[in-house]
N, C-alpha and C positions, 0 to 999 in steps of 0.2 A: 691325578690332581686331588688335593684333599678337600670334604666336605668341609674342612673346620675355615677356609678362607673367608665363607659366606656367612659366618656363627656372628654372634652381636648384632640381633636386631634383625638380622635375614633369614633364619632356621626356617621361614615358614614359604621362602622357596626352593626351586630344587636348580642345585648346582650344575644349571646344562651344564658349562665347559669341562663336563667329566665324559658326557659324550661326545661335547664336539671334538676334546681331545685324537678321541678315537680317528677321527676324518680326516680333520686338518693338522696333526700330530702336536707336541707340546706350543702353548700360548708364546708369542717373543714381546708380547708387552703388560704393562701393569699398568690397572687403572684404580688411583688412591683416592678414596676418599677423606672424609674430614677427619673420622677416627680413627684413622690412621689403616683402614684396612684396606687390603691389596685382591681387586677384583683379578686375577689373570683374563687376557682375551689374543685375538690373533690380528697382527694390524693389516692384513687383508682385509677381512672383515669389516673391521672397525673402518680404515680407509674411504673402502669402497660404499658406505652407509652416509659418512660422515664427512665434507669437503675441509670442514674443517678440523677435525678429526685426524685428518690425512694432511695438513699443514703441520701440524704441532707434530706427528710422527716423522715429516721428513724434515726436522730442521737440525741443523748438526749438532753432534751431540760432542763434549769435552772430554770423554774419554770415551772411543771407540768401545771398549769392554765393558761399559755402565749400562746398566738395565732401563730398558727404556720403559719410564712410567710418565705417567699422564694423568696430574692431579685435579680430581672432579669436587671443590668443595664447597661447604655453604648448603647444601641442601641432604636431606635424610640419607644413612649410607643404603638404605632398603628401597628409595629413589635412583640411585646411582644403580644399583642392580637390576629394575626393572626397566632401567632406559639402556643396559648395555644388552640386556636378552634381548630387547629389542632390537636393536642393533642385528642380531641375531637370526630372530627369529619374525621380525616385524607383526608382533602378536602383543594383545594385552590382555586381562580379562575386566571383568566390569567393576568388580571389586577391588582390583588395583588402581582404576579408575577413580572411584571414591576415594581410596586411602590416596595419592599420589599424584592425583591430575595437576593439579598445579605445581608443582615439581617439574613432572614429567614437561609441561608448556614451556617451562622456563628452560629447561635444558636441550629441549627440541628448538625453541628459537638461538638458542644460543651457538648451539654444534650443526645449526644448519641440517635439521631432518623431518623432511615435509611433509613423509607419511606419522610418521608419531602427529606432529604439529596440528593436524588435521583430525585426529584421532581425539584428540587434547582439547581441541576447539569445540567439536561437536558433544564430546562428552562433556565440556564445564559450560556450555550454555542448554544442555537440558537439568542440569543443577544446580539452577541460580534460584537464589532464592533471597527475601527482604535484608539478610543479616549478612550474607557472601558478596552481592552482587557488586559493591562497593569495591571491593579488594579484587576480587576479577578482572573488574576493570581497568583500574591501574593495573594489573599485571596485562590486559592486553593490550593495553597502548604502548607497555616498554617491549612488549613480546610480538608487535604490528600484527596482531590479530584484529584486521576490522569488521569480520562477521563478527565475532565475542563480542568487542565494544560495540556495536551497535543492538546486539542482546541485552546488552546490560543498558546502553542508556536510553530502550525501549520499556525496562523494567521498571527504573528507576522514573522516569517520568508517568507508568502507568501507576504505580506505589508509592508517588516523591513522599506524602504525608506519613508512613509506617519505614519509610527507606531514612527519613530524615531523623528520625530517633536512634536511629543505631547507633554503637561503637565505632565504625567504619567512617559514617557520615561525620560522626564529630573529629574523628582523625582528620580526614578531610578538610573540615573548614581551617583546622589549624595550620595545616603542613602544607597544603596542593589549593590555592585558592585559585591560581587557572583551571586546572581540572573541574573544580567546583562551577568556573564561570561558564564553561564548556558546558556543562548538566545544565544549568541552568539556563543558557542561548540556547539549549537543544528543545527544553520543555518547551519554551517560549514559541520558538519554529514549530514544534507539534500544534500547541495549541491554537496559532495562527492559519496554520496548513484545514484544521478542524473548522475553523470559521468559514477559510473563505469556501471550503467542501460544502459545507452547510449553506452558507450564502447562493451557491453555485445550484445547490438542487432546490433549491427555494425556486430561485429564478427559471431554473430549468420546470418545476412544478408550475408554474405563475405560465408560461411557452406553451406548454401542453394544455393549459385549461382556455387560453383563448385561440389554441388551436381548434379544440374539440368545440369550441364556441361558434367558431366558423363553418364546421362542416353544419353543427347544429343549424343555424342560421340558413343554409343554402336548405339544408330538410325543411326547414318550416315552410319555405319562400316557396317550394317547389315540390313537397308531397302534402305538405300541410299535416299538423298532431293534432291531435286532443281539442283543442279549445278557439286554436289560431292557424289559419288556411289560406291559401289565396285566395282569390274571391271565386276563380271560375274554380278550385277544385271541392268536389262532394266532401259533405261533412265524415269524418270517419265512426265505425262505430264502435270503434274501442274510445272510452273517452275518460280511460285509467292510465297513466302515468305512462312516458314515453320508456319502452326499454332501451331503444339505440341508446341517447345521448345521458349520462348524469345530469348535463346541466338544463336539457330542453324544456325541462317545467321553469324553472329558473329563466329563461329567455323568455319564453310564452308569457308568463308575469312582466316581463319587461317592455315588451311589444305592447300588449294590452294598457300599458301604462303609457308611455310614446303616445299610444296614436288618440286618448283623449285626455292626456293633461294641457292642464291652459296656460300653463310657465313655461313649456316650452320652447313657444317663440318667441319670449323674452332672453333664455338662457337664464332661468332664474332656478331649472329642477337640476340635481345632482344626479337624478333619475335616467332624465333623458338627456344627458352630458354624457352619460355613459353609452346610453343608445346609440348616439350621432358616432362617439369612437367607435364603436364596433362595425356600424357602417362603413366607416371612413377608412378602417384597418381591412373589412374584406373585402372595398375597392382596392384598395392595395396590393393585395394579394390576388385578385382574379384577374386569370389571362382571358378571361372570353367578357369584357360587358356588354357589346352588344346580343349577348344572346342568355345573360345571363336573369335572374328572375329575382335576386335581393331588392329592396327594393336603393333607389338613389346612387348604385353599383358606377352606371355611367358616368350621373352626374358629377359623382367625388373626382372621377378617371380626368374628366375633360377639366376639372375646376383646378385639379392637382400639374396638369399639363400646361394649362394658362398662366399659372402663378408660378409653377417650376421654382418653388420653395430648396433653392440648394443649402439653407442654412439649416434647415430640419434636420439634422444627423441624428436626432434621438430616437426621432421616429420613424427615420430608414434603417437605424439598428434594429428597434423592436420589429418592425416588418420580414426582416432577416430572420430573424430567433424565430420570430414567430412559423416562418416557413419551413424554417428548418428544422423545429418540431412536429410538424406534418407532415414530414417525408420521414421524420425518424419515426414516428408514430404506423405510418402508412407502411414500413417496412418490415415492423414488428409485427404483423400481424400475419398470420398462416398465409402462404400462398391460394388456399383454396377461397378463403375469404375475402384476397385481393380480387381472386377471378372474378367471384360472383358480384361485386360489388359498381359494374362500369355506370357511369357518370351519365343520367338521360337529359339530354341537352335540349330546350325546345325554344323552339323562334320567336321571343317576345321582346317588342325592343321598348316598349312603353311599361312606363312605371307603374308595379302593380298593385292593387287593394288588396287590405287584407278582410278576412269575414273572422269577425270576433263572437 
């Protein structure tokens, strides 16, 4: 077979079907491109590569003696050569890649060949870029490539401000204004998806701090820190900042203020609105009060039991979250420091003082 088949435009590959000649003996079909030139191949080959491929080669032909060709047109003739070596040889290189991928995409969805198609997808979305990503796209929606499209309209919603000056983009708005509405309902869904992420670790931060509030709250009650004790426990003599808890200086300030502000008992401090919830939240949360040492633990238990407040669902949510920040919390943490860390439970059923 002669070298010159593949001349115009193709010189710069090398005419396998002079070797595969040699194996599978002379080529019985012709694959034409747009310029008219005549790739020879072997329709086993091509066939078995290609389902449809092997449709178009078995349909009958108007004179049994007429050369069976099979015209590939519309795209580069140097495209059509390196999708039939493939064919072949199911090989590309990375620089045919570059020159061809989008070719190659469109001819692999077309002739139904899933290892090229694959090949084509992974190489045109590690080369996407603010000026391409446009025109990729549309080509993988007509080519049902949905990892590509979602490459590209992960791009384009990361870049919309530098993606929306393009050539591509203003094609776009004129020609495909579905498509356009598509990018557009997708940034929308990203951005929305960001919020409520954001919202969500907010709320999850906010769970975690009045969890840690509460363990805090049981240290104070029952080993006593720095400044705030229970009455019968010794003062300590470290009387620099608590290392357990961030927030236990932040508590200690808060206790200290509870037990002699005189608005109080009016409900007139903002101060100690906050105290009474925290009480009220780690009645909620404690399975032992009569043996527990917060203080008012019981009395919230028995007052909550009496009133049996079924309409509160805001505050049996937060009680939830709240716990179920404490056991995520409690789980995170190394097994060796789960061990060391068991819960000293002492018998006190009366309410206790604190020593300021």
């Amino acid at each position: 077979m002669s070298p010159t088949n593949f001349s115009d435009g193709t010189a710069g590959h090398t005419p396998f079907c002079v070797d595969v000649d040699q194996k599978l003996g002379e080529s019985d079909i012709q694959i034409v491109t747009s310029r008219g030139l005549h790739i020879p191949a072997h329709r086993c080959i091509v066939a078995s590569a290609s389902p449809v491929l092997e449709n178009i080669i078995d349909r009958p032909r108007k004179h049994r003696s007429s050369e069976r060709t099979i015209p590939i047109l519309g795209v580069p003739c140097d495209a059509v050569n390196l999708f039939v070596r493939f064919l072949y040889s199911f090989k590309c290189s990375e620089e045919e890649m570059d020159m061809y991928g989008i070719h190659l995409l469109a001819l692999s969805h077309v002739f139904s060949v899933p290892q090229l198609k694959q090949r084509c997808t992974r190489a045109l979305a590690g080369r996407l870029t603010n000026d391409n990503v446009v025109d990729v796209l549309q080509l993988a929606r007509l080519c049902d490539a949905p990892d590509l499209r979602l490459k590209c309209m992960k791009l384009i919603s990361g870049n919309f401000k530098s993606v929306e000056k393009t050539e591509g983009w203003k094609f776009l708005e004129n020609h495909d204004p579905w498509l356009e509405l598509q990018i557009l309902q997708f940034i929308d869904e990203i951005e929305s998806r960001k919020k409520r992420t954001r919202k969500h670790r907010e709320e999850q931060s906010l769970y975690m701090q009045l969890s840690e509030a509460m363990e805090c709250l049981e240290h104070i009650c029952t080993e006593g820190c720095a400044s705030v004790r229970p009455y019968d426990v010794e003062p300590t003599k470290d009387k620099g900042p608590c290392s357990k808890f961030a927030t236990c200086q932040g508590l200690q300030l808060l206790i200290r203020h509870f037990a002699t502000c005189k608005r109080r008992v009016n409900g007139g401090c903002s101060r100690c609105k906050r105290m009474w919830q925290l009480l009220r939240l780690h009645s909620s949360i404690c399975d032992q009060p009569d043996l527990c040492r917060v203080p008012l633990c019981r009395q919230f238990k028995l007052k909550a039991q009496q009133e049996r407040k079924g309409n509160d669902a805001r505050w049996k949510l937060l009680v939830r979250k709240v716990v179920s920040a404490k056991a995520i919390s409690y789980l995170s943490q190394p097994k060796r420091k789960r061990e060391e860390e068991p819960r000293e439970i002492t018998d006190h059923h009366a309410i206790r003082s604190f020593t300021l």
